[in-house]
PDB file of N, CA, C and O in Angstrom:
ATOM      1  N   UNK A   1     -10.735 -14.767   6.655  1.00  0.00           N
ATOM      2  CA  UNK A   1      -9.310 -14.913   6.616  1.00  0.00           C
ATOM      3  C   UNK A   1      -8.691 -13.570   6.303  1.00  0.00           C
ATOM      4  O   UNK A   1      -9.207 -12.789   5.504  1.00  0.00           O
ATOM      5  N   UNK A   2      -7.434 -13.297   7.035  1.00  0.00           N
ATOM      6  CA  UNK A   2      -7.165 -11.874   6.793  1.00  0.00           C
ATOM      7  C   UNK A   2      -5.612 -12.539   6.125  1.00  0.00           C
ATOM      8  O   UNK A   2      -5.348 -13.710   5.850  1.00  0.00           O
ATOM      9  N   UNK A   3      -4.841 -11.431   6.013  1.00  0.00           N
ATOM     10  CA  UNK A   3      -2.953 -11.351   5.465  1.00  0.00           C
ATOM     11  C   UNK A   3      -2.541 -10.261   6.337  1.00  0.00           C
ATOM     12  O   UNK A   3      -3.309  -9.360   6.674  1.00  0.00           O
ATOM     13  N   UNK A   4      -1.537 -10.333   6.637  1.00  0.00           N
ATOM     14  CA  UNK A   4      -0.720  -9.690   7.406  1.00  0.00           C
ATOM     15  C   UNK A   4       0.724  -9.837   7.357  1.00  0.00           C
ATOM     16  O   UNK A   4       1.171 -10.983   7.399  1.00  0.00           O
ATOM     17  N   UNK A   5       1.674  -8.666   7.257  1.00  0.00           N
ATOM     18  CA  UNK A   5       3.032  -8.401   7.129  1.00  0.00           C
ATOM     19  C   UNK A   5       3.852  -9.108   8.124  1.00  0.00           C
ATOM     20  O   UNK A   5       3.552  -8.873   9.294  1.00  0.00           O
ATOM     21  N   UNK A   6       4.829  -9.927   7.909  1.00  0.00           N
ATOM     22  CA  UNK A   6       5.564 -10.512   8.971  1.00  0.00           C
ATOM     23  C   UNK A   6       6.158  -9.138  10.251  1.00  0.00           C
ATOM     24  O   UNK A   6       6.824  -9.564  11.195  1.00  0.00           O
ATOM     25  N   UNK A   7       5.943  -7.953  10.207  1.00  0.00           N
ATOM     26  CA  UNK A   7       6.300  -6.905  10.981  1.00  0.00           C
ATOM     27  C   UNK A   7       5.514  -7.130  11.765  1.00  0.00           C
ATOM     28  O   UNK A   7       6.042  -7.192  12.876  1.00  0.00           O
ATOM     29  N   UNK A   8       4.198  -7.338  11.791  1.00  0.00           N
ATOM     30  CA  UNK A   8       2.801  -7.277  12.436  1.00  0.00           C
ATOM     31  C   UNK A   8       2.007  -8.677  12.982  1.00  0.00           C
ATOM     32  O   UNK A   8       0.884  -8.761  13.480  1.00  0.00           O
ATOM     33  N   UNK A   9       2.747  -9.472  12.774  1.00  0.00           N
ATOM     34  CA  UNK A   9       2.264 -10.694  13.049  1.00  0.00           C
ATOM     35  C   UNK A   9       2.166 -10.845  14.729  1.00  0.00           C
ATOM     36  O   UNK A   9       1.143 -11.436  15.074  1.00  0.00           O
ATOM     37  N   UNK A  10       3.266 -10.310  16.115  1.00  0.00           N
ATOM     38  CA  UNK A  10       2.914 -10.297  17.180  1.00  0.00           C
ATOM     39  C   UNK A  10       1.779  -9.534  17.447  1.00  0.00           C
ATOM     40  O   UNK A  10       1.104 -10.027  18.351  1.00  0.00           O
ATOM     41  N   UNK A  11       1.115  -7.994  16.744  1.00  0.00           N
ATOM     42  CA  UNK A  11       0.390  -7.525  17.126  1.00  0.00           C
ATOM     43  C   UNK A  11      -0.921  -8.129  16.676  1.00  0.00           C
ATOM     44  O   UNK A  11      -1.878  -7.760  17.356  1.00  0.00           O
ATOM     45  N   UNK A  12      -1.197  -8.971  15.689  1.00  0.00           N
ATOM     46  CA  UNK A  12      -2.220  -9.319  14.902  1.00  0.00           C
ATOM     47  C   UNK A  12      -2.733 -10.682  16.131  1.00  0.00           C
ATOM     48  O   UNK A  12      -3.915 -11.013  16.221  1.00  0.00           O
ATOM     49  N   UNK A  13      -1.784 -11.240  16.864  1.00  0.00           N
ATOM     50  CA  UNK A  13      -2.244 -12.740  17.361  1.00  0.00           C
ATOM     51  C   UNK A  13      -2.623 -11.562  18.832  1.00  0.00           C
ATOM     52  O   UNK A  13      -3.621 -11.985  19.417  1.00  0.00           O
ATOM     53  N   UNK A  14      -2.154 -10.479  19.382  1.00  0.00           N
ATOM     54  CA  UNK A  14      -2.456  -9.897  20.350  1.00  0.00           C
ATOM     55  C   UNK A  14      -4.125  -9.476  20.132  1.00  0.00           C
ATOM     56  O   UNK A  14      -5.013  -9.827  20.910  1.00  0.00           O
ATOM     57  N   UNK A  15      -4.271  -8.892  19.262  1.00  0.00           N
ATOM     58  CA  UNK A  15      -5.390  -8.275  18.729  1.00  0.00           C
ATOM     59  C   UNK A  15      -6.620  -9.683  18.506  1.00  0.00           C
ATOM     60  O   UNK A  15      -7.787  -9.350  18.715  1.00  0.00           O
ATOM     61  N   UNK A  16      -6.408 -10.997  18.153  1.00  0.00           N
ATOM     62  CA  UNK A  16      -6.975 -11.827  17.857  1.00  0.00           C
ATOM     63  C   UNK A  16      -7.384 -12.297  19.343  1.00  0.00           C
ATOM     64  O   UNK A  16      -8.463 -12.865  19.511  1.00  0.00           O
ATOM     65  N   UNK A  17      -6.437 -12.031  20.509  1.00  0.00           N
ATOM     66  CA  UNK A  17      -6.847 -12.902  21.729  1.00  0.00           C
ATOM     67  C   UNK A  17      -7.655 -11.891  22.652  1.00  0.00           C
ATOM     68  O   UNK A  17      -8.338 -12.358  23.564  1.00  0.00           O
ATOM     69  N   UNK A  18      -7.593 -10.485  22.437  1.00  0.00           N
ATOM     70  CA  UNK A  18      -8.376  -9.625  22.799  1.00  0.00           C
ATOM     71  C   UNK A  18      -9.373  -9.570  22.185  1.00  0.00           C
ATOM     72  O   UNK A  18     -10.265  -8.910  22.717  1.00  0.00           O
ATOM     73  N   UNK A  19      -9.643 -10.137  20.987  1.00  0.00           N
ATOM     74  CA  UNK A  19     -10.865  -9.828  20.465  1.00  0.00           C
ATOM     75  C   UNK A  19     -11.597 -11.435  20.887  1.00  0.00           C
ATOM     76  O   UNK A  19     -12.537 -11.699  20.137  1.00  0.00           O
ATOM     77  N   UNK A  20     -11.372 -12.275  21.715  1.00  0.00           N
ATOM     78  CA  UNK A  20     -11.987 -13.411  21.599  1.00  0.00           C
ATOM     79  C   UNK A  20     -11.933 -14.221  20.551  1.00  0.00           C
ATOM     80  O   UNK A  20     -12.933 -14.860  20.223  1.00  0.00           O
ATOM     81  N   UNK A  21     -10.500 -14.338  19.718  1.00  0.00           N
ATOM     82  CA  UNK A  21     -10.718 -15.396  19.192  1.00  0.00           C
ATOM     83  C   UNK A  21      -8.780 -15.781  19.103  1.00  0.00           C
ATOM     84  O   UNK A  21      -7.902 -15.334  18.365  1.00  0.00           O
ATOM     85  N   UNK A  22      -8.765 -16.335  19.721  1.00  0.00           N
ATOM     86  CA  UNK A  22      -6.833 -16.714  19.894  1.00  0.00           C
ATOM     87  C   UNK A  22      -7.040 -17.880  18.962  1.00  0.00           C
ATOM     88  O   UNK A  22      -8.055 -18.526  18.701  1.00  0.00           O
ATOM     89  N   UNK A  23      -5.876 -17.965  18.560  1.00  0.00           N
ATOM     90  CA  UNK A  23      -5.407 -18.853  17.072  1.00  0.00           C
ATOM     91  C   UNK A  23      -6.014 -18.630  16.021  1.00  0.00           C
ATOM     92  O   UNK A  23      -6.396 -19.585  15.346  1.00  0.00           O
ATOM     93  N   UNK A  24      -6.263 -17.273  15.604  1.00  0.00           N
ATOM     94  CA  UNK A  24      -7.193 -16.924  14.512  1.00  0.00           C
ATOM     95  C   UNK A  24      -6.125 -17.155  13.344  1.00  0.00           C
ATOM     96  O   UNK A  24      -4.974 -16.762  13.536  1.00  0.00           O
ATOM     97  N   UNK A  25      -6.475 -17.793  12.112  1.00  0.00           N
ATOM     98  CA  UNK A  25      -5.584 -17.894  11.148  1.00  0.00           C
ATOM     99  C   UNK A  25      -5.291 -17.158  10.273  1.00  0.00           C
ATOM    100  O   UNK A  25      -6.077 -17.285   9.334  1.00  0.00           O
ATOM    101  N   UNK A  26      -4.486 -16.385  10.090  1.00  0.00           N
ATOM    102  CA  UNK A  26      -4.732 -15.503   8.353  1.00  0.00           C
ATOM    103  C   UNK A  26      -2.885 -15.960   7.785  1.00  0.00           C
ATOM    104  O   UNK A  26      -1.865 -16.410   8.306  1.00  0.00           O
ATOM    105  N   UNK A  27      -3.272 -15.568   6.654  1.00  0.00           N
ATOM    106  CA  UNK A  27      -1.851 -15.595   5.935  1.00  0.00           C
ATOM    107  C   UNK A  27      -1.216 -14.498   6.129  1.00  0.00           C
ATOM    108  O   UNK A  27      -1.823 -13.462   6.398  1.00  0.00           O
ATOM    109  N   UNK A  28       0.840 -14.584   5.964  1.00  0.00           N
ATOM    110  CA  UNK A  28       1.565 -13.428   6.464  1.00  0.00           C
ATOM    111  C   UNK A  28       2.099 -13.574   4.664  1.00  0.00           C
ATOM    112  O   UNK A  28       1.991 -14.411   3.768  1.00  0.00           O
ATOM    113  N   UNK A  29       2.674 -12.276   4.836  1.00  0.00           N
ATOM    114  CA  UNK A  29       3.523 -11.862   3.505  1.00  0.00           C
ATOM    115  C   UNK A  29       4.421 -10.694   4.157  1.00  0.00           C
ATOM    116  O   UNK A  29       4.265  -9.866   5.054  1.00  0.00           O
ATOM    117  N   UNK A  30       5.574 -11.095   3.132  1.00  0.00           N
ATOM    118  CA  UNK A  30       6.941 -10.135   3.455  1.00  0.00           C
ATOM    119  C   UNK A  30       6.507  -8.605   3.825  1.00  0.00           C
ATOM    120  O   UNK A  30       5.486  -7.973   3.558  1.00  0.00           O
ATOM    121  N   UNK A  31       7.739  -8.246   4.577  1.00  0.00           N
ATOM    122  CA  UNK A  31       7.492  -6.649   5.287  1.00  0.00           C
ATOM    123  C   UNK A  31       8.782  -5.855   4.277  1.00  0.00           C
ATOM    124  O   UNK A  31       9.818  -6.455   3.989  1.00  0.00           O
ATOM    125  N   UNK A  32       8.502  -4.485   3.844  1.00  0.00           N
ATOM    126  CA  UNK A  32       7.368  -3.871   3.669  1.00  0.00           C
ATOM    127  C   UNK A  32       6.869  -4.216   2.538  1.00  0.00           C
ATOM    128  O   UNK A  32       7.585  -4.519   1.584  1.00  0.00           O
ATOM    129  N   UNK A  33       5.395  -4.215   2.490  1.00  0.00           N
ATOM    130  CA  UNK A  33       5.068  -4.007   0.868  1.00  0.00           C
ATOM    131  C   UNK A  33       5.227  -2.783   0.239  1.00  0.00           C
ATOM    132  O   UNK A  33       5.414  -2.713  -0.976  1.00  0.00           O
ATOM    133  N   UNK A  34       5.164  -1.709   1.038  1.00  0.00           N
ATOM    134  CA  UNK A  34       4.836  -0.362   0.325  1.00  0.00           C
ATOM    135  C   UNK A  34       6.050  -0.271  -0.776  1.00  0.00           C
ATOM    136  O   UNK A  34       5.729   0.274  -1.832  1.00  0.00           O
ATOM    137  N   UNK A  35       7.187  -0.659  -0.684  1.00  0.00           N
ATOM    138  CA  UNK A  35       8.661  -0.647  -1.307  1.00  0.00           C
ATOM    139  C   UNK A  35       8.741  -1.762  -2.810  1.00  0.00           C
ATOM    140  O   UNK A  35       9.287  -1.687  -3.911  1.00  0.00           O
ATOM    141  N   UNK A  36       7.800  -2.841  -2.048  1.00  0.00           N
ATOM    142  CA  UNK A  36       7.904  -3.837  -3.553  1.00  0.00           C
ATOM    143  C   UNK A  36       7.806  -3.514  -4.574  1.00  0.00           C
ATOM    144  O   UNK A  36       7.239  -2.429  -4.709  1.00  0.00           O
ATOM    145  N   UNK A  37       8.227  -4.152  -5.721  1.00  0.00           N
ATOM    146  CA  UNK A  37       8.186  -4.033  -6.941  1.00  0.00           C
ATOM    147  C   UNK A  37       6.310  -4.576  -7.343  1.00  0.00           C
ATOM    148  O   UNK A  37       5.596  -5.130  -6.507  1.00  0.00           O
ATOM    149  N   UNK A  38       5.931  -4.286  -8.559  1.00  0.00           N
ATOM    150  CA  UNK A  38       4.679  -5.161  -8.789  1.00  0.00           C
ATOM    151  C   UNK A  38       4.948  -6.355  -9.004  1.00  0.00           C
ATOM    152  O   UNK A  38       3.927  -7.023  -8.841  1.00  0.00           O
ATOM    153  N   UNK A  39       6.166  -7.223  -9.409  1.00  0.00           N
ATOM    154  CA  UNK A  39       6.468  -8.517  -9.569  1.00  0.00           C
ATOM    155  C   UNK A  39       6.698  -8.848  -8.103  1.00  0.00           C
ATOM    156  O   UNK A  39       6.440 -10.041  -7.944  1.00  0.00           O
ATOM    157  N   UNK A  40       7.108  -8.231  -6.889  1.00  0.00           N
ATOM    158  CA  UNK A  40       7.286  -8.578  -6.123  1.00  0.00           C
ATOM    159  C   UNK A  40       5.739  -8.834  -5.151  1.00  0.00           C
ATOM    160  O   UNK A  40       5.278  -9.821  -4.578  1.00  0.00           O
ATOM    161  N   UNK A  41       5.228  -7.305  -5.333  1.00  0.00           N
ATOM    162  CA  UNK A  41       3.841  -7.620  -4.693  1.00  0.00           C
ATOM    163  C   UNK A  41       3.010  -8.731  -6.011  1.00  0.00           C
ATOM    164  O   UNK A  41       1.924  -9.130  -5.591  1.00  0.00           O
ATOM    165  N   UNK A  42       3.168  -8.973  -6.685  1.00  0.00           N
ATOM    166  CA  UNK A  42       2.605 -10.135  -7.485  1.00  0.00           C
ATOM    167  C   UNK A  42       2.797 -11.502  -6.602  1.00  0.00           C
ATOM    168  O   UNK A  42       1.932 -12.201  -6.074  1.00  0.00           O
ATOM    169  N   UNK A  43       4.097 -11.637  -6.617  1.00  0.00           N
ATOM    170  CA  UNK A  43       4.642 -12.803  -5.766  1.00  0.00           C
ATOM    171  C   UNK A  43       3.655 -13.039  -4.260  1.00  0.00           C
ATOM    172  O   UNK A  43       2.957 -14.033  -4.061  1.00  0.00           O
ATOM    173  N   UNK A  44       3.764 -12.207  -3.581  1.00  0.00           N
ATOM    174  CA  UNK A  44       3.222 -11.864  -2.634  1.00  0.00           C
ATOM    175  C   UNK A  44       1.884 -12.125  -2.472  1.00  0.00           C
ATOM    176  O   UNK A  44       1.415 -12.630  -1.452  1.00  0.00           O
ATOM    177  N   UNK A  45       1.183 -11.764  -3.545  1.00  0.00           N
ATOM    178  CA  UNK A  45      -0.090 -12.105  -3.651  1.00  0.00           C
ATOM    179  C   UNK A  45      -0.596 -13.633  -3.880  1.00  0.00           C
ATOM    180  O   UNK A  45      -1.623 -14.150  -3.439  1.00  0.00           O
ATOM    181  N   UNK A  46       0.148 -14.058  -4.479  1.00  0.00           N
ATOM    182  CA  UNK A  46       0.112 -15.220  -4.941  1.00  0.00           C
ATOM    183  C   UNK A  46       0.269 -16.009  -4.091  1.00  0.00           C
ATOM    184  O   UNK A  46      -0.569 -16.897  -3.931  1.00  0.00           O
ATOM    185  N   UNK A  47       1.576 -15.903  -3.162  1.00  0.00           N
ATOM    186  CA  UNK A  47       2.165 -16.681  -1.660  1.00  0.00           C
ATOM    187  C   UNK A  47       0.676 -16.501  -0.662  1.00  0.00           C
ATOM    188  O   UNK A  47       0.197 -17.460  -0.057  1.00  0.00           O
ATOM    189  N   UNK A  48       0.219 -15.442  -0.637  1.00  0.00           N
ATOM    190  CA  UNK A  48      -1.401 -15.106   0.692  1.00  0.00           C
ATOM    191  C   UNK A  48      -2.539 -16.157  -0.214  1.00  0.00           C
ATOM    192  O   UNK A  48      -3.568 -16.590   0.305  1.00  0.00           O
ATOM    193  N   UNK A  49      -2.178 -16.413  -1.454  1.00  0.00           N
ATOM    194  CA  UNK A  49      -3.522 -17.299  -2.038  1.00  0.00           C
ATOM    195  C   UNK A  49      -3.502 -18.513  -1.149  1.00  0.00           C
ATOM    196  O   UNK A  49      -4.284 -18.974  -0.318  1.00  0.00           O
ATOM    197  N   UNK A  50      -2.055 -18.949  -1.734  1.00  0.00           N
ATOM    198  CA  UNK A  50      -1.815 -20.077  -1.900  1.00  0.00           C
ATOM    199  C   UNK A  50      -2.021 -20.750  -0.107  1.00  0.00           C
ATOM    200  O   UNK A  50      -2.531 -21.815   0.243  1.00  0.00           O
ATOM    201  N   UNK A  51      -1.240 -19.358   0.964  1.00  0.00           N
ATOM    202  CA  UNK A  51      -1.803 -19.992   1.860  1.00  0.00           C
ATOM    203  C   UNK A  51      -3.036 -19.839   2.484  1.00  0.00           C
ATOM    204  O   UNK A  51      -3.205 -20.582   3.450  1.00  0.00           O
ATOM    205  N   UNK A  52      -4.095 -18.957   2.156  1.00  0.00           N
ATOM    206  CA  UNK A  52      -5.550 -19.088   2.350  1.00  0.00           C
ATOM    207  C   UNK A  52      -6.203 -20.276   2.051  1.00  0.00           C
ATOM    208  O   UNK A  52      -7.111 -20.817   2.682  1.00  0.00           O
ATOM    209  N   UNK A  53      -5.530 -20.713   0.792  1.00  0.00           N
ATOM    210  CA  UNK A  53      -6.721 -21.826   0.461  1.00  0.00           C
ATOM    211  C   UNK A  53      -6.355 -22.797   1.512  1.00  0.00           C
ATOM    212  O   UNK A  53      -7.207 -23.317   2.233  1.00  0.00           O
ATOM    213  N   UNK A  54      -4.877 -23.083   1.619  1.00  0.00           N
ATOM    214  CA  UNK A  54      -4.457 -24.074   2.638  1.00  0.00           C
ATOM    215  C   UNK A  54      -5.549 -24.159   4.155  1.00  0.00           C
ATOM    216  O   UNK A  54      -6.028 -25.108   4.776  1.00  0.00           O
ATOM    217  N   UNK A  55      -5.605 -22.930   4.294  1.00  0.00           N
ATOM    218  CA  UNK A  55      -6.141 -22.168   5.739  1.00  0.00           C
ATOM    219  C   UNK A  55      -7.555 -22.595   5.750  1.00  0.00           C
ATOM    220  O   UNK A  55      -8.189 -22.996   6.726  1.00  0.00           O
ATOM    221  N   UNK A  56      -8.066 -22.422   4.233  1.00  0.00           N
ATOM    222  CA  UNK A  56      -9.616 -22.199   4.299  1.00  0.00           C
ATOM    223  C   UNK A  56     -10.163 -24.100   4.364  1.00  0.00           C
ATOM    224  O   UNK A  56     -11.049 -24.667   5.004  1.00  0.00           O
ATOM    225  N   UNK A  57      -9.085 -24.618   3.329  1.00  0.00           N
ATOM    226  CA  UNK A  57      -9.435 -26.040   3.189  1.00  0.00           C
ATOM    227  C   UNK A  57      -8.971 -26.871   3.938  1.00  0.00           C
ATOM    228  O   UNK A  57      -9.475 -27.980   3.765  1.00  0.00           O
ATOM    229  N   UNK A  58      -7.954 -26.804   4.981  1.00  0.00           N
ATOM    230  CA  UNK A  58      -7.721 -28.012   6.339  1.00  0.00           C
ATOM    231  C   UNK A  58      -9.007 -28.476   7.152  1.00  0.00           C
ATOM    232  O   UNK A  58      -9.996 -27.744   7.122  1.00  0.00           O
ATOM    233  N   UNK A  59      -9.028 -29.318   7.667  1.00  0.00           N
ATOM    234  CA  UNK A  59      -9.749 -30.288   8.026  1.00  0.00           C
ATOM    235  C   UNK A  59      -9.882 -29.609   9.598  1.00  0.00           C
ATOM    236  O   UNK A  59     -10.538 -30.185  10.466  1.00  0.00           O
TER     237      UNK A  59
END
């Protein structure tokens, strides 16, 4: 499972169908991080958990 910036999300599903695997799942988090606060990249981190596990544990 990867994370990826909502900036990058068209290039990430491009990159996933060239690489042989289209609908690859990873979690997105707000664009940019480089600018966040640590409460903000905290947040952030927390939001990519929360949807990995979702990602990792669906049926």
């Amino acid at each position: 499972m990867g994370v990826m910036t909502t900036q990058f999300i068209s290039a990430a599903d491009l990159m996933s169908r060239v690489l042989g695997m289209p609908g690859f799942a990873y979690a997105t988090i707000g664009h940019p991080v480089s600018s966040a606060t640590d409460e903000g990249l905290r947040a952030m981190a927390r939001m990519a958990l929360d949807q990995g596990k979702r990602l990792l544990l669906r049926a």
